[in-house]
TORPA-4810 file (N, C-alpha, C, O; in nm, 3 decimals):
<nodes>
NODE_1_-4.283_0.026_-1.938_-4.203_-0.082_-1.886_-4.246_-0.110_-1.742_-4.254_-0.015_-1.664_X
NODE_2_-4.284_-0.276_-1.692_-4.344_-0.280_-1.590_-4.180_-0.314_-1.466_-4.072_-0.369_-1.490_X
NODE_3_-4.224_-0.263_-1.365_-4.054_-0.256_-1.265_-4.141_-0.408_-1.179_-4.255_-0.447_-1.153_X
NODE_4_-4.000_-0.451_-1.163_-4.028_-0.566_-1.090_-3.997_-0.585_-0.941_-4.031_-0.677_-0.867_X
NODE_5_-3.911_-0.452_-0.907_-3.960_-0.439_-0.736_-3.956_-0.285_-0.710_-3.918_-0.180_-0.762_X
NODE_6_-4.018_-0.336_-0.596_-4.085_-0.198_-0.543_-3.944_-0.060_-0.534_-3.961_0.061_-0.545_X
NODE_7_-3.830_-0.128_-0.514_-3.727_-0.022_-0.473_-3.636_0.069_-0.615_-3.641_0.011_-0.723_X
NODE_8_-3.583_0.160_-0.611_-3.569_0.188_-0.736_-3.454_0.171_-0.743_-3.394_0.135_-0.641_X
NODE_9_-3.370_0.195_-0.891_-3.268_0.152_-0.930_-3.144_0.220_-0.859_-3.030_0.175_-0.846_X
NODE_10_-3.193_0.332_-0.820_-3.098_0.384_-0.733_-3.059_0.344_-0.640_-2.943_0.366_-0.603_X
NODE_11_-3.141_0.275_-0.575_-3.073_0.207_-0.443_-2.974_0.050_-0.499_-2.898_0.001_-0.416_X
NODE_12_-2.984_-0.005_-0.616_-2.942_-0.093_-0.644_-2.786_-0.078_-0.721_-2.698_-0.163_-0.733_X
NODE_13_-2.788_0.042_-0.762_-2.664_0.102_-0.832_-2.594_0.114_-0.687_-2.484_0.064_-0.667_X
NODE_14_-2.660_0.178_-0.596_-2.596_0.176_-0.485_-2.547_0.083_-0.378_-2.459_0.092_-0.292_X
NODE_15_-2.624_0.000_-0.408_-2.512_-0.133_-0.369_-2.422_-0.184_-0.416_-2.333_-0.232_-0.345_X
NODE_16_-2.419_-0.190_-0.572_-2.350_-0.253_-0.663_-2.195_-0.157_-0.633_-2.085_-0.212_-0.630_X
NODE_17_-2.218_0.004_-0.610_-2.127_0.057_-0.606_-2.053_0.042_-0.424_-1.944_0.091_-0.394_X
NODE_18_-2.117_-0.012_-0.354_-2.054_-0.034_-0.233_-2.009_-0.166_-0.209_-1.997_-0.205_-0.093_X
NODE_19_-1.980_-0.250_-0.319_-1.932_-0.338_-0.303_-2.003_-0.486_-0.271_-1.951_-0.598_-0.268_X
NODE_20_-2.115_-0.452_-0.253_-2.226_-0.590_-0.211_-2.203_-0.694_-0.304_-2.261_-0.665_-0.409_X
NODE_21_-2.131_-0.825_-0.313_-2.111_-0.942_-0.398_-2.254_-1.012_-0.441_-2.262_-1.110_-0.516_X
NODE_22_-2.373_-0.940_-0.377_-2.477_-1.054_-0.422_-2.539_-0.967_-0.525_-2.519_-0.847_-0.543_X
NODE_23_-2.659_-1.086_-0.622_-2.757_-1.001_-0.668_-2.863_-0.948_-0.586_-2.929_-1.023_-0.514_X
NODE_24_-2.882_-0.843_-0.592_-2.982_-0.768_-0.497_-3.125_-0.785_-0.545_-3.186_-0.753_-0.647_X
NODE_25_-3.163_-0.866_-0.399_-3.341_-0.875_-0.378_-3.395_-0.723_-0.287_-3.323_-0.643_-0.227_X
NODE_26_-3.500_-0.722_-0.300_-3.569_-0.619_-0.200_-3.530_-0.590_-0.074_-3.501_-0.476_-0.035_X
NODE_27_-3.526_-0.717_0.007_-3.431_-0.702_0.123_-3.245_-0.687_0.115_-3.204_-0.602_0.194_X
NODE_28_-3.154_-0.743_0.047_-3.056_-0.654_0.018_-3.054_-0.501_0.005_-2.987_-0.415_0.061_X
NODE_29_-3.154_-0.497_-0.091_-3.152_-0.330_-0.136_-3.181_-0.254_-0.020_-3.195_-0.131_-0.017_X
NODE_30_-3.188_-0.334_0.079_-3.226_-0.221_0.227_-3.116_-0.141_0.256_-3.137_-0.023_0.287_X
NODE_31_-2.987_-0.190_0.252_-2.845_-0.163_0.273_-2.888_-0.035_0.224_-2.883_0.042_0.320_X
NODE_32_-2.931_0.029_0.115_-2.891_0.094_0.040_-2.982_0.219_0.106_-2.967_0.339_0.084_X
NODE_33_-3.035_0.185_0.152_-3.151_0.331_0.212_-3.064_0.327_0.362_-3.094_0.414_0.444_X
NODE_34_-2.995_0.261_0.386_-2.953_0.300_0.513_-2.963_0.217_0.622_-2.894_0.231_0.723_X
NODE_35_-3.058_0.119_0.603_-3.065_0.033_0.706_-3.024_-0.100_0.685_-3.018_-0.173_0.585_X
NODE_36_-2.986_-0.118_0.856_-2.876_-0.291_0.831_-2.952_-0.370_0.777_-3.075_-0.373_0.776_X
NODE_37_-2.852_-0.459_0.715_-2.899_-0.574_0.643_-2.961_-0.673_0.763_-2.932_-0.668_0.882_X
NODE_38_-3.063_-0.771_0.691_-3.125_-0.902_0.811_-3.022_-0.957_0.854_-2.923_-0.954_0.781_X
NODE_39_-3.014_-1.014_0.964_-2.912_-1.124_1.005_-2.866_-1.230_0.884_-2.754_-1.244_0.835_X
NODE_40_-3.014_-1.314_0.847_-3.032_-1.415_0.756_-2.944_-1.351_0.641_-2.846_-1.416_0.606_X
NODE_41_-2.965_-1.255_0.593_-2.950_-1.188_0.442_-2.771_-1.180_0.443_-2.690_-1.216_0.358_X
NODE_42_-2.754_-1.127_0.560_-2.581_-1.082_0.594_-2.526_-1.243_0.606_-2.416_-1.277_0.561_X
NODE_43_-2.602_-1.317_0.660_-2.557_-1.483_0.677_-2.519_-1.545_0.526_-2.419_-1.614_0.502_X
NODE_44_-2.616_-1.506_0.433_-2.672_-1.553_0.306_-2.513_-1.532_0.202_-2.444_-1.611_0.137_X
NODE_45_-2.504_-1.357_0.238_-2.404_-1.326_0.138_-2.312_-1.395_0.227_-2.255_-1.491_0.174_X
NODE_46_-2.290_-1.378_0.317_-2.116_-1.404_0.369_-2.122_-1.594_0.354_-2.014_-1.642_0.322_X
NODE_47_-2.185_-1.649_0.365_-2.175_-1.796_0.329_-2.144_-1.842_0.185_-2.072_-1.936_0.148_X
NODE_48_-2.248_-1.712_0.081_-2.196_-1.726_-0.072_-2.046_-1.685_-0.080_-1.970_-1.774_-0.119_X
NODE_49_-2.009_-1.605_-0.059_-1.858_-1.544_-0.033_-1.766_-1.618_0.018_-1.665_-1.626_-0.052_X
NODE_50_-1.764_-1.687_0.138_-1.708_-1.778_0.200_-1.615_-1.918_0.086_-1.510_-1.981_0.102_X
NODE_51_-1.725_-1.916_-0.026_-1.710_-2.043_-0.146_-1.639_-2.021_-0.206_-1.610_-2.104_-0.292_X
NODE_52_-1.565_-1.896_-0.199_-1.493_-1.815_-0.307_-1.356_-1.827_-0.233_-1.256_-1.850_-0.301_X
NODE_53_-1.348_-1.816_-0.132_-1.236_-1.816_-0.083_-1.123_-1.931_-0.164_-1.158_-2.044_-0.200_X
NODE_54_-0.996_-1.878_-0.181_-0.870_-1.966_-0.259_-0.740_-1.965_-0.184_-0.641_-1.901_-0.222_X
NODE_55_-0.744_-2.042_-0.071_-0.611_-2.056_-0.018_-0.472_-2.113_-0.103_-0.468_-2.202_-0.188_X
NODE_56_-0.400_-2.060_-0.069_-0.250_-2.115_-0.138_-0.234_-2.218_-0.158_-0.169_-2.267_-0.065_X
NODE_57_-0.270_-2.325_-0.270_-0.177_-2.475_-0.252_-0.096_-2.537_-0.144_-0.119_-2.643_-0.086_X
NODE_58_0.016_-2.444_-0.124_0.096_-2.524_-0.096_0.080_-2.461_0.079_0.181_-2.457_0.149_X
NODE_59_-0.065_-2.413_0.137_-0.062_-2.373_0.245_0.032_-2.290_0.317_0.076_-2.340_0.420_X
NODE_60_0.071_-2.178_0.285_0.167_-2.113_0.328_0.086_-1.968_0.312_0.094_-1.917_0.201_X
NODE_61_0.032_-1.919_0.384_-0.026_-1.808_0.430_0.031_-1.680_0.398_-0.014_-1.603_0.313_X
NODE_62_0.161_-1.656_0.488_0.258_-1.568_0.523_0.367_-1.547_0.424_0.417_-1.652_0.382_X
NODE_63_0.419_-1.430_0.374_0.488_-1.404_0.284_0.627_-1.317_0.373_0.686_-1.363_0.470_X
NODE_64_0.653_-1.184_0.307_0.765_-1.100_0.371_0.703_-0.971_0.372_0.666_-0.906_0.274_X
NODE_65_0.697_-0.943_0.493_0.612_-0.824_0.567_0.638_-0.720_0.501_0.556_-0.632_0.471_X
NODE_66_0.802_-0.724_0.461_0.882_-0.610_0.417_0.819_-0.569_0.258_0.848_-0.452_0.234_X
NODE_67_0.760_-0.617_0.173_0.682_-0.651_0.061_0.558_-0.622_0.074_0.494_-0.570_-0.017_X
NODE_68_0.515_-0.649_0.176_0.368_-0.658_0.249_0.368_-0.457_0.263_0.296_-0.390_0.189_X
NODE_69_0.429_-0.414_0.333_0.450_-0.264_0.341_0.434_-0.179_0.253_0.356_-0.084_0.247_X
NODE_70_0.526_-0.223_0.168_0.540_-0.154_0.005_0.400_-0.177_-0.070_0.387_-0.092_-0.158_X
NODE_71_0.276_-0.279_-0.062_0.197_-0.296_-0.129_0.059_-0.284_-0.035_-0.058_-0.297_-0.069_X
NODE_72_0.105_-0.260_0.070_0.016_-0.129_0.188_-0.034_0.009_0.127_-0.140_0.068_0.105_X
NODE_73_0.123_0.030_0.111_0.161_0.190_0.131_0.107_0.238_-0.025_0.049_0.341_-0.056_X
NODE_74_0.147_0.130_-0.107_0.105_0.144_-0.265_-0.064_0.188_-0.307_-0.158_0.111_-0.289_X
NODE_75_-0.077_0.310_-0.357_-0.237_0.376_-0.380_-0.230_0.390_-0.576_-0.314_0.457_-0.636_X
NODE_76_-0.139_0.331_-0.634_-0.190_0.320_-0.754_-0.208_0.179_-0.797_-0.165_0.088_-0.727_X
NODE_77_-0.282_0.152_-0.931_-0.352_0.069_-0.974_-0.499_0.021_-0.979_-0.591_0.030_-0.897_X
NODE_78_-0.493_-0.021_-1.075_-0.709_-0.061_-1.137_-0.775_0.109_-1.086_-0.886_0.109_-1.031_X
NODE_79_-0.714_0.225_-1.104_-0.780_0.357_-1.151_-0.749_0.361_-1.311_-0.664_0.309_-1.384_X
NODE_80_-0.865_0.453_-1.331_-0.830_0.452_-1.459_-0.763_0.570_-1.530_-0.781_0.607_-1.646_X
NODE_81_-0.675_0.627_-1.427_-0.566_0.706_-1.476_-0.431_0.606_-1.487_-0.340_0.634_-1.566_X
NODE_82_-0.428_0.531_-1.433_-0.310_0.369_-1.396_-0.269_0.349_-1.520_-0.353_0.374_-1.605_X
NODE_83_-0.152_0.307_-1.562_-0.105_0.221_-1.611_-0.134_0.117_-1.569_-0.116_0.084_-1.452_X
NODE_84_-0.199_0.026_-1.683_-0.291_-0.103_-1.698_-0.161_-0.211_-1.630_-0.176_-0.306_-1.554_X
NODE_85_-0.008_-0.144_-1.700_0.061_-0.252_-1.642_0.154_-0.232_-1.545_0.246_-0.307_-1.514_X
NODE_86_0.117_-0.095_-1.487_0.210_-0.047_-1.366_0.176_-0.140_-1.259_0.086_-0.224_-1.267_X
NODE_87_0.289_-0.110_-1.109_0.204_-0.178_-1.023_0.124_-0.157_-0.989_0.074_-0.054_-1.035_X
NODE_88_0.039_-0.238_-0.875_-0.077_-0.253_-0.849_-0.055_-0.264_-0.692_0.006_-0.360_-0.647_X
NODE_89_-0.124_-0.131_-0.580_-0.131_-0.201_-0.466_-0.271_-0.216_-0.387_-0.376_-0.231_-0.450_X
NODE_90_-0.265_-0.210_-0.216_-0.342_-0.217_-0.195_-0.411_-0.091_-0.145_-0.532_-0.085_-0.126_X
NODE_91_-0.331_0.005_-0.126_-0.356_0.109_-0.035_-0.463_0.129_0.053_-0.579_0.169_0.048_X
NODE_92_-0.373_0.082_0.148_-0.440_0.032_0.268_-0.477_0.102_0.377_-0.573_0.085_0.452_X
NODE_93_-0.353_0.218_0.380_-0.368_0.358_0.444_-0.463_0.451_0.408_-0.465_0.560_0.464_X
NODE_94_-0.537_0.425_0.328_-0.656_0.502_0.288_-0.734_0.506_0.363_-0.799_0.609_0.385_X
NODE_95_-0.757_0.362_0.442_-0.895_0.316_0.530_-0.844_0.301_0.654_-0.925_0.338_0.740_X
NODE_96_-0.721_0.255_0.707_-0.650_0.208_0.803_-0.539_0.253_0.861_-0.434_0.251_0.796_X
NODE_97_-0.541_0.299_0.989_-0.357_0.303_1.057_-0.345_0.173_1.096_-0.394_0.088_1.171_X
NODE_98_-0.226_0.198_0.983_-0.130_0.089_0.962_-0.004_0.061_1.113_0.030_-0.042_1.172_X
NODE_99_0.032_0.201_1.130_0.165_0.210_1.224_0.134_0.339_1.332_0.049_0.416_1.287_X
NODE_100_0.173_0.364_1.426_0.188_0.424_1.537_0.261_0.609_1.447_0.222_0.725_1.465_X
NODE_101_0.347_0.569_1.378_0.431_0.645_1.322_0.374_0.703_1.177_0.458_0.753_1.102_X
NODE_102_0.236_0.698_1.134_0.182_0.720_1.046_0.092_0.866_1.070_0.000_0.875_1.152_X
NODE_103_0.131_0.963_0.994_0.068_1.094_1.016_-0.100_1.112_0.939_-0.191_1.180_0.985_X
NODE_104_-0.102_1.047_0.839_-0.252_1.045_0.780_-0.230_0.877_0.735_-0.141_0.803_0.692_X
NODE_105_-0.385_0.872_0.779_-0.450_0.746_0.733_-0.614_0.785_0.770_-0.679_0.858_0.845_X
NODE_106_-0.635_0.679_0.659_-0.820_0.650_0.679_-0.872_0.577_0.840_-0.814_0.523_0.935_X
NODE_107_-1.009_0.614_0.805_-1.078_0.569_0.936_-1.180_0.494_0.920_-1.224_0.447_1.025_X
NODE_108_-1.235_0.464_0.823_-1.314_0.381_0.753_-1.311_0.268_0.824_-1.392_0.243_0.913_X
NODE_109_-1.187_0.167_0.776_-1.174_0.051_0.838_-1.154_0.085_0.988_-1.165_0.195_1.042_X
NODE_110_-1.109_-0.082_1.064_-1.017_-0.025_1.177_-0.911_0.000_1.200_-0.858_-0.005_1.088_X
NODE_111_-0.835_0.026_1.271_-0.725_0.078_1.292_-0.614_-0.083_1.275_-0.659_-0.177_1.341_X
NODE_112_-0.556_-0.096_1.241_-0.444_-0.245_1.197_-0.308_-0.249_1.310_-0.229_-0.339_1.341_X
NODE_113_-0.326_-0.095_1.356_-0.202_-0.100_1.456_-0.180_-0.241_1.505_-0.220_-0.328_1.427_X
NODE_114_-0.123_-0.285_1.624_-0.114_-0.374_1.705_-0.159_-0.533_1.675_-0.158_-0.625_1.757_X
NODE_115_-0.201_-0.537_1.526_-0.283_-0.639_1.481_-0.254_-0.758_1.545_-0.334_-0.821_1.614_X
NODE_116_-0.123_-0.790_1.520_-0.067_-0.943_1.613_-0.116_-0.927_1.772_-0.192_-1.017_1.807_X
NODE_117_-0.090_-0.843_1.859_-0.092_-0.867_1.962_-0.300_-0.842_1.978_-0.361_-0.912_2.059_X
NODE_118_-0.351_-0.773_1.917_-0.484_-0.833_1.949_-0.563_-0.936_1.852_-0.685_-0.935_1.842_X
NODE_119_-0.479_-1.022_1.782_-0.566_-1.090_1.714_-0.489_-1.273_1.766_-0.549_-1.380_1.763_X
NODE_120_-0.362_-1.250_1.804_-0.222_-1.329_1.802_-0.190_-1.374_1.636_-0.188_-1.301_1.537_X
NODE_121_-0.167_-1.508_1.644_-0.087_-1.553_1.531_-0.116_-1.684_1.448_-0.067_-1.724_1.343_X
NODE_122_-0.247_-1.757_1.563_-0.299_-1.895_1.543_-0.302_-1.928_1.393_-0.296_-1.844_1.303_X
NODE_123_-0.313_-2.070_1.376_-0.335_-2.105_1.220_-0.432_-2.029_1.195_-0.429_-1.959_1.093_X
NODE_124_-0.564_-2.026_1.301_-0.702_-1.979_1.262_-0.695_-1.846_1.196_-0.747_-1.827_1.086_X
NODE_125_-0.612_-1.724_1.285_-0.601_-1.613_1.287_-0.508_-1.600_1.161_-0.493_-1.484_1.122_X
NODE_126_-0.465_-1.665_1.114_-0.329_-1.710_0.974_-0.459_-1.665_0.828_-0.468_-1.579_0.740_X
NODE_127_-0.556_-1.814_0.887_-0.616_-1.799_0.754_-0.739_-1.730_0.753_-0.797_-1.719_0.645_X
NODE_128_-0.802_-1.670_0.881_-0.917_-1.546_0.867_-0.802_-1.429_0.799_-0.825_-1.387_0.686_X
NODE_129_-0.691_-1.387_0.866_-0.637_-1.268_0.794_-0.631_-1.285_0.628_-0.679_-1.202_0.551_X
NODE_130_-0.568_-1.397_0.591_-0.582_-1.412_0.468_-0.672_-1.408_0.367_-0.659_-1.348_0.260_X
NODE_131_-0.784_-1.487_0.412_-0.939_-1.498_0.372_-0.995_-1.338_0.316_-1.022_-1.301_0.202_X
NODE_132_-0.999_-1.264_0.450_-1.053_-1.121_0.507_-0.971_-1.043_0.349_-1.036_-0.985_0.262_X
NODE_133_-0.843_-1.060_0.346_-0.764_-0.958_0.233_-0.821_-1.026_0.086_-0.835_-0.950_-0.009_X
NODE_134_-0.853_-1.167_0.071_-0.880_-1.175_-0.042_-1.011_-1.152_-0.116_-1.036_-1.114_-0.230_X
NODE_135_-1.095_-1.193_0.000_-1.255_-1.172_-0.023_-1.342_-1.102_0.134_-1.429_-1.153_0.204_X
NODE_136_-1.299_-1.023_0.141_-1.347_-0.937_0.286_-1.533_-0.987_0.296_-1.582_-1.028_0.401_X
NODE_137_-1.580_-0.979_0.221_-1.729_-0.989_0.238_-1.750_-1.153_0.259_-1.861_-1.194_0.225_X
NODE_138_-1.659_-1.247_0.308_-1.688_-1.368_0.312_-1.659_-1.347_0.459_-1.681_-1.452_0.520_X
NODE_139_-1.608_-1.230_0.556_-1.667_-1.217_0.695_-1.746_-1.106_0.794_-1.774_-1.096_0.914_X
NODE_140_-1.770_-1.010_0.642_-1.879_-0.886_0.655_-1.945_-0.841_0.517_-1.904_-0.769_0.426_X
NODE_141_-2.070_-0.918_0.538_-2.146_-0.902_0.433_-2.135_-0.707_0.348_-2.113_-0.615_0.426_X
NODE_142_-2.148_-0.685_0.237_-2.107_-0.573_0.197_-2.029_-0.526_0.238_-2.057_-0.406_0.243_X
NODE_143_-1.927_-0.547_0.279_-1.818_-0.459_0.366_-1.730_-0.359_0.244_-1.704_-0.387_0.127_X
NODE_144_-1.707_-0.276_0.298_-1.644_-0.143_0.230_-1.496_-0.178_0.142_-1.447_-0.121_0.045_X
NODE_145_-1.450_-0.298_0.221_-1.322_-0.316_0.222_-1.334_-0.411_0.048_-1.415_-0.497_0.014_X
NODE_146_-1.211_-0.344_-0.034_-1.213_-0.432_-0.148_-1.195_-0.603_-0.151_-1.146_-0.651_-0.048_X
NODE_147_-1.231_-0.695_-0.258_-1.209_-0.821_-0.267_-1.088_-0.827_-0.318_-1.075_-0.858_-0.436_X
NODE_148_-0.974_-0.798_-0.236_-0.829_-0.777_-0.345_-0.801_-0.923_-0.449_-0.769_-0.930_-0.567_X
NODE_149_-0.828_-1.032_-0.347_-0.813_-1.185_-0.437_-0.934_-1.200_-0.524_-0.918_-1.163_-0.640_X
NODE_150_-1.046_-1.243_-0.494_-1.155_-1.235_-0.540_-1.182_-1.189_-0.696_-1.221_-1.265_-0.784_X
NODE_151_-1.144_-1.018_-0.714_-1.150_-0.965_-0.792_-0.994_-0.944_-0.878_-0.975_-0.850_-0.956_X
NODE_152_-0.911_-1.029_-0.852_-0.818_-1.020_-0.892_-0.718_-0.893_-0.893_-0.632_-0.878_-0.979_X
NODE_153_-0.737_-0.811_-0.797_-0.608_-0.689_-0.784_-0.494_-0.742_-0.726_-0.389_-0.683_-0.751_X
NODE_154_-0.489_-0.848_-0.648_-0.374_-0.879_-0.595_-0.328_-0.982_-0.634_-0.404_-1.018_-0.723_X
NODE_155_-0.230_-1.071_-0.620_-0.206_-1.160_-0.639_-0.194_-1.236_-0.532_-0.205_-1.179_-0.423_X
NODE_156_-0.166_-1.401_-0.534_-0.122_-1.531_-0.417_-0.017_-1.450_-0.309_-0.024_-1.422_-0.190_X
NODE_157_0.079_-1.430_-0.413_0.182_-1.389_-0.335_0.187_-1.237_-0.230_0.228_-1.208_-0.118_X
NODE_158_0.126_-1.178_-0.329_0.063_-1.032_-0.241_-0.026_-1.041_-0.147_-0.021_-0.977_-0.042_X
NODE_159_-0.104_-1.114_-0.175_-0.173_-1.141_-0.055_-0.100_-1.170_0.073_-0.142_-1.123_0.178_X
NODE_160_0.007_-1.246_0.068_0.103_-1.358_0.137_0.173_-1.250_0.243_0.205_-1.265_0.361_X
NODE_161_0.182_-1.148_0.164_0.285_-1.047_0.189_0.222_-0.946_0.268_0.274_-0.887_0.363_X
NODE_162_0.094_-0.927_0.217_0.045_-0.823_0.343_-0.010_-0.904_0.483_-0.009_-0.846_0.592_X
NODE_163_-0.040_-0.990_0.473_-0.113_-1.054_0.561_0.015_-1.055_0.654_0.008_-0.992_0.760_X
NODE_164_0.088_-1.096_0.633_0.279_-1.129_0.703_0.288_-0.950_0.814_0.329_-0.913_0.924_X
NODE_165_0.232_-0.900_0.712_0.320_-0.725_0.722_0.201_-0.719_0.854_0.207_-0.619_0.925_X
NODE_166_0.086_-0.830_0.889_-0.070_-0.787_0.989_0.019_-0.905_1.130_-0.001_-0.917_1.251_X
NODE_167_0.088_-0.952_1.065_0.113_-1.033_1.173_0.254_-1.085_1.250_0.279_-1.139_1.358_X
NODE_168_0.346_-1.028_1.115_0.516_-1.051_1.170_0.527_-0.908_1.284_0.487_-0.792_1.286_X
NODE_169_0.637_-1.034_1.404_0.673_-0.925_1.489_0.692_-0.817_1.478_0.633_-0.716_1.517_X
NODE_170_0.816_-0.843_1.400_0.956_-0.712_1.316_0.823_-0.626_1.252_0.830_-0.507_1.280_X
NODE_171_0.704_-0.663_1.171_0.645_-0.507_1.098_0.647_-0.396_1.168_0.661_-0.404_1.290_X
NODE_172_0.634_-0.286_1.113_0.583_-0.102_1.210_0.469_-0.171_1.249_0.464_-0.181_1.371_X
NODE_173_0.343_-0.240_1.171_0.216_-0.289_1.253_0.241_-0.305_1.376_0.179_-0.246_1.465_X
NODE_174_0.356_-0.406_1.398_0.313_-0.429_1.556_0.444_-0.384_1.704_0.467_-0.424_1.818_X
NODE_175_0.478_-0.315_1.642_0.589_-0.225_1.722_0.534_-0.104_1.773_0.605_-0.026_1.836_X
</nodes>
Protein backbone atom coordinates (compact mmCIF):
# COMPACT_ATOMS: atom_id res chain seq x y z
CA UNK A 1 0.00 0.00 0.00
CA UNK A 2 1.52 3.27 -1.28
CA UNK A 3 1.16 6.23 1.90
CA UNK A 4 0.33 9.45 0.61
CA UNK A 5 2.21 11.68 3.08
CA UNK A 6 5.25 11.65 4.46
CA UNK A 7 3.88 11.79 8.27
CA UNK A 8 2.46 8.74 9.86
CA UNK A 9 -0.84 7.88 11.01
CA UNK A 10 0.04 8.42 14.34
CA UNK A 11 0.44 11.81 14.30
CA UNK A 12 -2.96 12.12 12.54
CA UNK A 13 -4.94 9.97 15.08
CA UNK A 14 -3.34 12.44 17.18
CA UNK A 15 -4.88 15.28 16.09
CA UNK A 16 -8.09 13.87 15.42
CA UNK A 17 -7.89 12.93 19.16
CA UNK A 18 -7.01 16.56 20.29
CA UNK A 19 -9.72 17.95 18.87
CA UNK A 20 -8.38 19.64 15.53
CA UNK A 21 -11.85 20.34 13.37
CA UNK A 22 -9.89 20.18 10.08
CA UNK A 23 -8.83 17.44 7.73
CA UNK A 24 -5.23 17.10 8.31
CA UNK A 25 -2.59 18.07 5.57
CA UNK A 26 1.19 17.66 6.31
CA UNK A 27 1.39 20.96 7.75
CA UNK A 28 -1.59 20.47 10.26
CA UNK A 29 -0.09 17.21 11.23
CA UNK A 30 2.77 19.38 12.66
CA UNK A 31 0.54 20.05 15.76
CA UNK A 32 0.97 16.64 16.37
CA UNK A 33 4.86 16.23 16.75
CA UNK A 34 4.77 19.16 18.87
CA UNK A 35 5.23 22.04 17.00
CA UNK A 36 2.91 25.22 16.54
CA UNK A 37 0.77 25.30 13.91
CA UNK A 38 1.62 28.13 10.78
CA UNK A 39 -0.03 31.32 11.39
CA UNK A 40 -1.82 30.79 7.83
CA UNK A 41 -2.86 27.10 8.85
CA UNK A 42 -4.24 28.33 12.54
CA UNK A 43 -5.96 31.33 10.33
CA UNK A 44 -7.31 28.56 7.87
CA UNK A 45 -8.96 26.36 10.62
CA UNK A 46 -10.26 29.13 12.82
CA UNK A 47 -11.95 30.96 9.70
CA UNK A 48 -13.44 27.30 8.70
CA UNK A 49 -14.80 27.14 12.31
CA UNK A 50 -15.86 30.60 12.55
CA UNK A 51 -18.85 29.32 9.64
CA UNK A 52 -20.10 27.09 12.08
CA UNK A 53 -20.84 29.32 14.55
CA UNK A 54 -25.07 29.37 15.46
CA UNK A 55 -26.18 32.25 17.40
CA UNK A 56 -29.66 32.22 19.05
CA UNK A 57 -32.50 33.49 16.80
CA UNK A 58 -33.93 35.48 18.84
CA UNK A 59 -30.36 37.09 19.89
CA UNK A 60 -30.33 36.65 23.42
CA UNK A 61 -26.95 35.40 24.46
CA UNK A 62 -27.36 35.25 28.28
CA UNK A 63 -29.40 32.78 30.12
CA UNK A 64 -29.47 32.19 34.28
CA UNK A 65 -26.06 31.94 35.72
CA UNK A 66 -27.70 29.95 38.46
CA UNK A 67 -28.22 26.99 35.66
CA UNK A 68 -25.07 28.03 34.12
CA UNK A 69 -23.28 26.65 37.57
CA UNK A 70 -25.06 23.46 37.80
CA UNK A 71 -23.95 22.64 34.10
CA UNK A 72 -20.26 23.92 35.03
CA UNK A 73 -20.03 21.88 37.92
CA UNK A 74 -21.82 18.87 35.93
CA UNK A 75 -18.80 16.05 34.77
CA UNK A 76 -21.26 13.45 33.49
CA UNK A 77 -22.42 12.85 30.01
CA UNK A 78 -21.29 11.69 26.20
CA UNK A 79 -18.81 9.07 28.43
CA UNK A 80 -19.52 5.97 27.71
CA UNK A 81 -20.26 4.81 31.11
CA UNK A 82 -23.35 7.81 30.88
CA UNK A 83 -26.61 7.27 30.58
CA UNK A 84 -27.28 8.12 26.90
CA UNK A 85 -30.26 10.00 28.48
CA UNK A 86 -28.96 11.30 31.75
CA UNK A 87 -27.85 14.79 31.98
CA UNK A 88 -25.34 16.15 30.16
CA UNK A 89 -22.80 18.84 31.40
CA UNK A 90 -20.03 20.76 30.77
CA UNK A 91 -17.54 20.15 33.35
CA UNK A 92 -15.81 22.89 33.27
CA UNK A 93 -13.86 22.56 36.49
CA UNK A 94 -11.87 20.01 34.98
CA UNK A 95 -9.85 22.62 32.93
CA UNK A 96 -10.79 25.83 34.78
CA UNK A 97 -11.17 27.82 38.22
CA UNK A 98 -14.32 28.66 38.04
CA UNK A 99 -14.55 30.56 41.69
CA UNK A 100 -12.12 31.88 44.29
CA UNK A 101 -13.85 29.30 46.68
CA UNK A 102 -13.06 26.23 44.58
CA UNK A 103 -10.57 23.67 46.18
CA UNK A 104 -9.68 21.53 42.91
CA UNK A 105 -9.94 22.53 39.45
CA UNK A 106 -8.02 22.02 36.14
CA UNK A 107 -5.29 24.13 34.71
CA UNK A 108 -5.42 23.34 31.27
CA UNK A 109 -7.61 26.14 30.32
CA UNK A 110 -7.43 29.57 32.00
CA UNK A 111 -8.46 30.38 35.03
CA UNK A 112 -12.53 31.93 34.49
CA UNK A 113 -12.27 33.58 37.93
CA UNK A 114 -13.01 37.29 37.54
CA UNK A 115 -14.20 36.74 33.91
CA UNK A 116 -16.57 39.89 33.80
CA UNK A 117 -14.29 42.22 35.29
CA UNK A 118 -11.37 41.27 32.82
CA UNK A 119 -13.21 40.71 29.80
CA UNK A 120 -16.41 43.36 30.84
CA UNK A 121 -19.81 42.69 29.38
CA UNK A 122 -19.90 44.39 25.73
CA UNK A 123 -22.26 42.94 23.03
CA UNK A 124 -18.80 41.95 21.52
CA UNK A 125 -17.63 40.22 24.70
CA UNK A 126 -21.60 38.71 24.86
CA UNK A 127 -21.06 36.98 21.61
CA UNK A 128 -17.10 35.93 21.62
CA UNK A 129 -18.13 34.23 25.11
CA UNK A 130 -20.84 32.52 23.45
CA UNK A 131 -19.17 31.65 20.15
CA UNK A 132 -15.84 30.39 22.32
CA UNK A 133 -18.48 27.74 24.44
CA UNK A 134 -20.07 26.58 21.31
CA UNK A 135 -17.27 26.09 18.87
CA UNK A 136 -13.93 27.07 20.82
CA UNK A 137 -11.67 26.35 17.73
CA UNK A 138 -13.45 29.18 15.75
CA UNK A 139 -10.97 31.43 18.16
CA UNK A 140 -8.02 28.87 18.77
CA UNK A 141 -7.29 26.73 16.14
CA UNK A 142 -7.13 23.02 17.79
CA UNK A 143 -7.81 24.20 21.06
CA UNK A 144 -8.20 21.59 23.86
CA UNK A 145 -11.39 23.05 24.87
CA UNK A 146 -14.58 20.92 23.62
CA UNK A 147 -17.09 22.19 20.69
CA UNK A 148 -20.00 21.94 23.29
CA UNK A 149 -22.56 23.58 20.40
CA UNK A 150 -20.85 22.46 17.42
CA UNK A 151 -20.82 18.90 18.41
CA UNK A 152 -23.98 18.96 19.95
CA UNK A 153 -23.33 18.29 23.91
CA UNK A 154 -25.01 21.28 24.86
CA UNK A 155 -27.80 22.81 24.00
CA UNK A 156 -29.11 26.86 22.85
CA UNK A 157 -30.19 27.21 26.11
CA UNK A 158 -27.13 25.72 27.97
CA UNK A 159 -25.05 27.45 26.28
CA UNK A 160 -27.14 30.69 27.35
CA UNK A 161 -26.67 29.63 30.79
CA UNK A 162 -23.09 29.19 31.16
CA UNK A 163 -22.00 32.00 29.28
CA UNK A 164 -24.48 34.22 31.91
CA UNK A 165 -22.71 32.13 34.91
CA UNK A 166 -18.88 33.98 32.75
CA UNK A 167 -20.49 37.17 32.97
CA UNK A 168 -23.49 37.91 35.57
CA UNK A 169 -22.42 40.02 38.51
CA UNK A 170 -24.27 37.88 41.25
CA UNK A 171 -22.12 34.45 39.79
CA UNK A 172 -19.15 32.93 42.41
CA UNK A 173 -17.21 33.73 38.84
CA UNK A 174 -17.08 37.13 39.57
CA UNK A 175 -17.24 37.75 43.33
Amino acid sequence: MRRTTGLPIVALVAIIAAGCATTAGDEELSAAAGKPLAKETASKIEQANLATLRYPADGKLLGDWKNGEKIAQEGRGRQFSDDPNGPVGANCYACHQLSKTELSFGTIGPSLYQYLKLHGSSAETQRYTYGKIYNSEAFAACSNMPRFGYKGILSEQQIRDVAALLLDPASPVNQ
